[in-house]
C-alpha positions in Angstrom: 91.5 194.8 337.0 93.8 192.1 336.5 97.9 192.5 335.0 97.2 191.2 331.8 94.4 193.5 331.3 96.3 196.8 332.5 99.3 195.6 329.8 96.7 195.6 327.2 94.9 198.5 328.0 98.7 200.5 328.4 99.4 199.2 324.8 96.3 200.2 322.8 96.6 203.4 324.3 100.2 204.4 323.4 99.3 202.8 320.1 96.8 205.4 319.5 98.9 208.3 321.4 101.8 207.0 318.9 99.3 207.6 315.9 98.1 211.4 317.4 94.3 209.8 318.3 92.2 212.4 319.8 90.9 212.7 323.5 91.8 209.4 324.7 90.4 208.0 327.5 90.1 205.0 329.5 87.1 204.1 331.3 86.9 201.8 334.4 83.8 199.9 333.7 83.5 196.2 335.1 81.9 197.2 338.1 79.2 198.4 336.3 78.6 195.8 333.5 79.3 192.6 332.5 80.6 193.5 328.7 84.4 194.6 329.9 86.7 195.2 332.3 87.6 198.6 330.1 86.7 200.7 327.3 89.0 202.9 325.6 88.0 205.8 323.7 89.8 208.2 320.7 89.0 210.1 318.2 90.2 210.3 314.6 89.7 213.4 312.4 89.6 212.4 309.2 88.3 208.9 307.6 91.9 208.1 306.9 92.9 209.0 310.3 90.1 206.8 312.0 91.4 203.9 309.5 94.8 204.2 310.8 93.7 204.1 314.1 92.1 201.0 314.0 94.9 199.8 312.0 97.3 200.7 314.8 95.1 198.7 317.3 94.7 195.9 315.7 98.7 195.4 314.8 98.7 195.7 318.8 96.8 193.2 319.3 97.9 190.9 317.0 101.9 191.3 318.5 100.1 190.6 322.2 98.6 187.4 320.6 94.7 189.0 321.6 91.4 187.4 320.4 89.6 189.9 319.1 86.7 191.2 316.3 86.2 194.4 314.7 82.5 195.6 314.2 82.2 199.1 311.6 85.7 198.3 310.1 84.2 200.3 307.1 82.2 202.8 308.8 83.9 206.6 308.8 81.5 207.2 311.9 82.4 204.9 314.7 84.7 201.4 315.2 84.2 199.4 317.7 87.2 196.5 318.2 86.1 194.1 321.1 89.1 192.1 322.4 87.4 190.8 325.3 87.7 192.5 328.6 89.3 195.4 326.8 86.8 197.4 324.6 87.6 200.1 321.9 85.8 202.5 320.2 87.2 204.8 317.6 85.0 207.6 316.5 85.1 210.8 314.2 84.7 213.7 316.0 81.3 214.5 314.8 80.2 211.0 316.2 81.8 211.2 319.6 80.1 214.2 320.2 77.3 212.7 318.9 77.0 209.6 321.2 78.5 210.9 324.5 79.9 208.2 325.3 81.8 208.8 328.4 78.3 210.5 329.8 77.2 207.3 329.3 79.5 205.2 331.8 80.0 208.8 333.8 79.9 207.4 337.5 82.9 205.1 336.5 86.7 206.1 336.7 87.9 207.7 333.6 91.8 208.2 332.9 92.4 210.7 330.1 95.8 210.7 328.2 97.4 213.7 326.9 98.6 213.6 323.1 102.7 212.8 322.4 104.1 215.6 320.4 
């Protein structure tokens, strides 16, 4: 994984620890697939919590000058915000549990962050 990809990854996720995200993890997955060097994954308990969440993201990437799209902006289920090699999915809680998603990529690294309080 390259500098500039650590830096963003390190940003996003203090963004999301500074907004009290849920379980966040990062996950170590180029070696397995060609979509991204990284996905990071929170939680948000509430629709207005996910919301905020992606809002938090988003103003990150924007002040690091990242290309990047937002699929489910709307959706109180999951957001997914693909800024390349650094992928991020924001889910409720009922959908995380739902999809599994570290299961998923489970033979790759996976960092998890403890909440700031």
């Amino acid at each position: 994984m390259n500098e500039n990809i650590g830096k963003i990854q390190e940003e996003i996720v203090g963004a999301l620890l500074d907004k009290k995200a849920l379980d966040v993890v990062s996950m170590e997955v180029g070696a397995v697939t060609p979509l991204a060097d990284v996905f990071i994954v929170a939680s948000g308990n509430s629709d207005v919590h996910m919301s905020a969440l992606v809002n938090a993201v988003t103003d990150c990437l924007d002040r690091l000058r990242a290309d990047y799209r937002v699929e489910g902006a709307m959706s109180s289920q999951w957001t997914l915000i693909d800024a390349g090699d650094v992928v991020i999915h924001i889910f409720s809680v009922k959908a995380r549990e739902f999809y599994k998603v570290e299961r998923l990529w489970g033979d790759v690294p996976i960092q998890r962050y403890e909440s700031r309080d």
